[in-house]
Backbone as a printed PyTorch tensor [residue, N CA C, xyz], in Angstrom:
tensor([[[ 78.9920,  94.7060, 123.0610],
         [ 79.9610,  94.3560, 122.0430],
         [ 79.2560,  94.2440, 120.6910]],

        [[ 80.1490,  94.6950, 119.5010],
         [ 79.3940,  94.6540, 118.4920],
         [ 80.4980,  94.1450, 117.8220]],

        [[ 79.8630,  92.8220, 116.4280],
         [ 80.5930,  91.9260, 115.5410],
         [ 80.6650,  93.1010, 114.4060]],

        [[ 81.7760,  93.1260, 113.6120],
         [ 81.4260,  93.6440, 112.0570],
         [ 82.0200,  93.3540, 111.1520]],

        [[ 81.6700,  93.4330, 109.9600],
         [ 82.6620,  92.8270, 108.7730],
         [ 81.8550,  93.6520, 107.5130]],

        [[ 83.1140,  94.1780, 106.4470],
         [ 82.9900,  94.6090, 105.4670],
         [ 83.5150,  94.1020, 103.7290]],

        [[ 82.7750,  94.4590, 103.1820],
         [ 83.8950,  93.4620, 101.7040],
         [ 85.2940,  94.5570, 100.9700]],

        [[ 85.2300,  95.3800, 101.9400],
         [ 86.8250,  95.9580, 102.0720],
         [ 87.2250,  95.6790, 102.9060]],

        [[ 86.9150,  95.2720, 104.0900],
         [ 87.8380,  94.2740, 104.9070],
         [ 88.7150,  93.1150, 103.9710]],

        [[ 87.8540,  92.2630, 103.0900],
         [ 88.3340,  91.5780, 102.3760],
         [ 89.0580,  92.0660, 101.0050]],

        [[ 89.0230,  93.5970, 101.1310],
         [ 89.8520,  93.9240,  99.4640],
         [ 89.0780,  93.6020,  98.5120]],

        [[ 87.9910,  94.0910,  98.6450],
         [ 87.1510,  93.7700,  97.4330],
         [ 86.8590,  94.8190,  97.6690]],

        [[ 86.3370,  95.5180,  96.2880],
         [ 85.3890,  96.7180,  95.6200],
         [ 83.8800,  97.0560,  95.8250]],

        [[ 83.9220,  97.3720,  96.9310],
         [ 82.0170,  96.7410,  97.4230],
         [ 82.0970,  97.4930,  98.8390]],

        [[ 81.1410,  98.4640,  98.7860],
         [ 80.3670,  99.1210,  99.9460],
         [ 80.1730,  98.7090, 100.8350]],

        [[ 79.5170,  97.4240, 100.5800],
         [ 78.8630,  96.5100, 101.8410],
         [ 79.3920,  95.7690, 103.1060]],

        [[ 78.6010,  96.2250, 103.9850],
         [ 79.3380,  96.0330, 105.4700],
         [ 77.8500,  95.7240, 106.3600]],

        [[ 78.2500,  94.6110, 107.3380],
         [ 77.2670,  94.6520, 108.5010],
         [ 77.5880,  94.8000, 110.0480]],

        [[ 77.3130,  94.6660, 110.8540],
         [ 77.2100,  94.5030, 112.3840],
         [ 76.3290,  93.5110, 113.0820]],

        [[ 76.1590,  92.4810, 114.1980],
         [ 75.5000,  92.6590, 114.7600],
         [ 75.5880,  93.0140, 116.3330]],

        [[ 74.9080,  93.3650, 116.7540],
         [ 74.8940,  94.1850, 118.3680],
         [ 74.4070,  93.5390, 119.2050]],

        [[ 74.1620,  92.1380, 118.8830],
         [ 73.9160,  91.1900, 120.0380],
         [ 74.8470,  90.0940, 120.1180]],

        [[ 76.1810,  90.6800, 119.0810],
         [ 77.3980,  90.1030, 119.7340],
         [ 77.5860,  88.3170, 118.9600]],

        [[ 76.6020,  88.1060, 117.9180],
         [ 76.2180,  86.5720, 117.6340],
         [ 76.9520,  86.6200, 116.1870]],

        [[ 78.1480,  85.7080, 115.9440],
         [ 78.8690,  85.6200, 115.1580],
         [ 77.9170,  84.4800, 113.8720]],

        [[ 76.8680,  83.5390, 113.7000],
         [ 76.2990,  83.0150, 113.3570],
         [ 74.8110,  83.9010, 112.7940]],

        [[ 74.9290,  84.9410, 113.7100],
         [ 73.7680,  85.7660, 112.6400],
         [ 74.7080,  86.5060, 111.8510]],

        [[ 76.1900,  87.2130, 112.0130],
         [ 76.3240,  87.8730, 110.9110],
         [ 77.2520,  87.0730, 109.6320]],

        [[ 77.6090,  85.9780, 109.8540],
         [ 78.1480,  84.8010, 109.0510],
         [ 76.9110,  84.6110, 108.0740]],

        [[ 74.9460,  84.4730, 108.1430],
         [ 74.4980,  84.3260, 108.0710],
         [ 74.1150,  85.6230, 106.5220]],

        [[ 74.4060,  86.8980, 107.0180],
         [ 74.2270,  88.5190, 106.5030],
         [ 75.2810,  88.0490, 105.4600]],

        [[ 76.4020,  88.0480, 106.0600],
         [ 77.6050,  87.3560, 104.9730],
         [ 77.6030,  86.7180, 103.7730]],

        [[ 76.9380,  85.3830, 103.7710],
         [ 76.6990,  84.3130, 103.2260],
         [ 75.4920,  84.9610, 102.3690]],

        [[ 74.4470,  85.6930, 102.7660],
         [ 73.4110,  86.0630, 101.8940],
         [ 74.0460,  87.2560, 100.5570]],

        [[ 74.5360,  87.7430, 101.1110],
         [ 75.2850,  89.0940, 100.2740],
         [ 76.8080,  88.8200,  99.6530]],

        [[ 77.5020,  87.3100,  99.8670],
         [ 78.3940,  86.7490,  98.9760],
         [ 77.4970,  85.7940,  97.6880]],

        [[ 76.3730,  85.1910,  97.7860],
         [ 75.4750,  84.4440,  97.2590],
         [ 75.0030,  85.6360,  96.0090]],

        [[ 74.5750,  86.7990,  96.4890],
         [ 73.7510,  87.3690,  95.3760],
         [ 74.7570,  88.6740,  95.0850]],

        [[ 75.6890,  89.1290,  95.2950],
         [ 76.7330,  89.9120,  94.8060],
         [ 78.1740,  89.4210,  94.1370]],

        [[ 78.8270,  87.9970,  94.9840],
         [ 79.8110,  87.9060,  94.9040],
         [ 79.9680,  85.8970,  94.5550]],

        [[ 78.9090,  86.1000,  92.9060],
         [ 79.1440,  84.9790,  92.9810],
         [ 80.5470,  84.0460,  92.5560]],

        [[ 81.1150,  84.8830,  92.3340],
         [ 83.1500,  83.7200,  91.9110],
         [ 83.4320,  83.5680,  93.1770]],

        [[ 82.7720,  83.4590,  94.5930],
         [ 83.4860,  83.4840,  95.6000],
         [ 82.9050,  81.9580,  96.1290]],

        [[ 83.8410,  81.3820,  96.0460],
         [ 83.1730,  79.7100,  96.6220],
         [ 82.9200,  79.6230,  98.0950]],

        [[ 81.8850,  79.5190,  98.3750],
         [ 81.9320,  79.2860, 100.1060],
         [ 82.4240,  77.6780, 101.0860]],

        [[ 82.8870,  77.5250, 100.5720],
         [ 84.4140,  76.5330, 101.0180],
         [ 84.3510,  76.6520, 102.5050]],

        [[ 84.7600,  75.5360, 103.1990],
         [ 85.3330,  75.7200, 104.3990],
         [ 86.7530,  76.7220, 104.7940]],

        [[ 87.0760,  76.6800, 103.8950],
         [ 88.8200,  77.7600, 103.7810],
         [ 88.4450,  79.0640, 104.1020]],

        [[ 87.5130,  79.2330, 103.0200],
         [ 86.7800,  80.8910, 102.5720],
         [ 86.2050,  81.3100, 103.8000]],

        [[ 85.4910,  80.1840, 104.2380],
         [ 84.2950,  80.6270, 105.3100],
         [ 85.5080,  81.1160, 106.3650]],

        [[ 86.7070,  80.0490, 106.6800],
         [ 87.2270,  80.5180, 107.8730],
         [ 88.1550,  81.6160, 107.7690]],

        [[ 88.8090,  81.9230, 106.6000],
         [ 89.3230,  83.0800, 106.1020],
         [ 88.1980,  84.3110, 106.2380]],

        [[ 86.9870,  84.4330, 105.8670],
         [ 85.9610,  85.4660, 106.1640],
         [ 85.7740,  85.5400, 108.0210]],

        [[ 85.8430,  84.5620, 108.3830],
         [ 85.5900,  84.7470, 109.7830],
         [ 86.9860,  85.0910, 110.4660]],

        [[ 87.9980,  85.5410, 110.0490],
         [ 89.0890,  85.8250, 110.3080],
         [ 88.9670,  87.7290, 110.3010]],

        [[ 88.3020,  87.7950, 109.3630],
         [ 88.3110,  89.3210, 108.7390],
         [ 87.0650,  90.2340, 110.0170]],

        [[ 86.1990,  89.4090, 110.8230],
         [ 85.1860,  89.5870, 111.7060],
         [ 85.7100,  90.8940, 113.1350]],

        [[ 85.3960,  91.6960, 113.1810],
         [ 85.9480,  92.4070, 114.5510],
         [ 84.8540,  92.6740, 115.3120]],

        [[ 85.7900,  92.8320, 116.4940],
         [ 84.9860,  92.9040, 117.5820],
         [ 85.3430,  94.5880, 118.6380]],

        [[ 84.1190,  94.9430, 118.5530],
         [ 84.4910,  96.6220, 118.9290],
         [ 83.5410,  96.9970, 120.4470]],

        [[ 83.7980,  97.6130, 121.4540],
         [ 82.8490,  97.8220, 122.3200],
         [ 81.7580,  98.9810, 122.0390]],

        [[ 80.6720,  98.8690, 122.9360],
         [ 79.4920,  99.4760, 122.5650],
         [ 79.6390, 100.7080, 122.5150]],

        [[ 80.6970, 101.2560, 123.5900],
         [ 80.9160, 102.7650, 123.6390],
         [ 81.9960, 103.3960, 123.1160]],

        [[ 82.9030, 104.1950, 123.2210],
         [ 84.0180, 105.0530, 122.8500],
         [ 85.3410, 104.6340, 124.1460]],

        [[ 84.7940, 105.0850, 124.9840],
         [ 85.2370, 105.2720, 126.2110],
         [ 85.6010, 103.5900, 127.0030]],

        [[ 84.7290, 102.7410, 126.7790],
         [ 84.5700, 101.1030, 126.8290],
         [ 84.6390,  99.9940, 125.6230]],

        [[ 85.7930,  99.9350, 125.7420],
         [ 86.7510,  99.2710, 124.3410],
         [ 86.9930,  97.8980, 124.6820]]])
């Protein structure tokens, strides 16, 4: 299983997107938080925000065929 999230997931104007592939929602909250800090600073990291961003999080299987 792989986590992912992008800042067009969120409707924002921004390329940037991660994964991680060991399935750990706290390492990519982590990717998140580093790349809202030094790109997206009007964005308050709030308890609201945080759980609104972790809303936007998907979850996809490893293969094509295994979903």
């Amino acid at each position: 299983m792989t986590k992912s999230i992008s800042c067009k997931d969120a409707g924002k104007d921004c390329s940037w997107s991660a994964s991680s592939t060991t399935n750990n929602e706290e390492e990519l909250m982590s990717m998140v938080k580093e790349h809202v800090l030094a790109e997206h600073k009007e964005i308050e990291l709030n308890p609201k925000n945080i759980a609104g961003i972790k809303s936007l999080i998907k979850t996809t299987g490893r293969f094509w065929w295994w979903g």
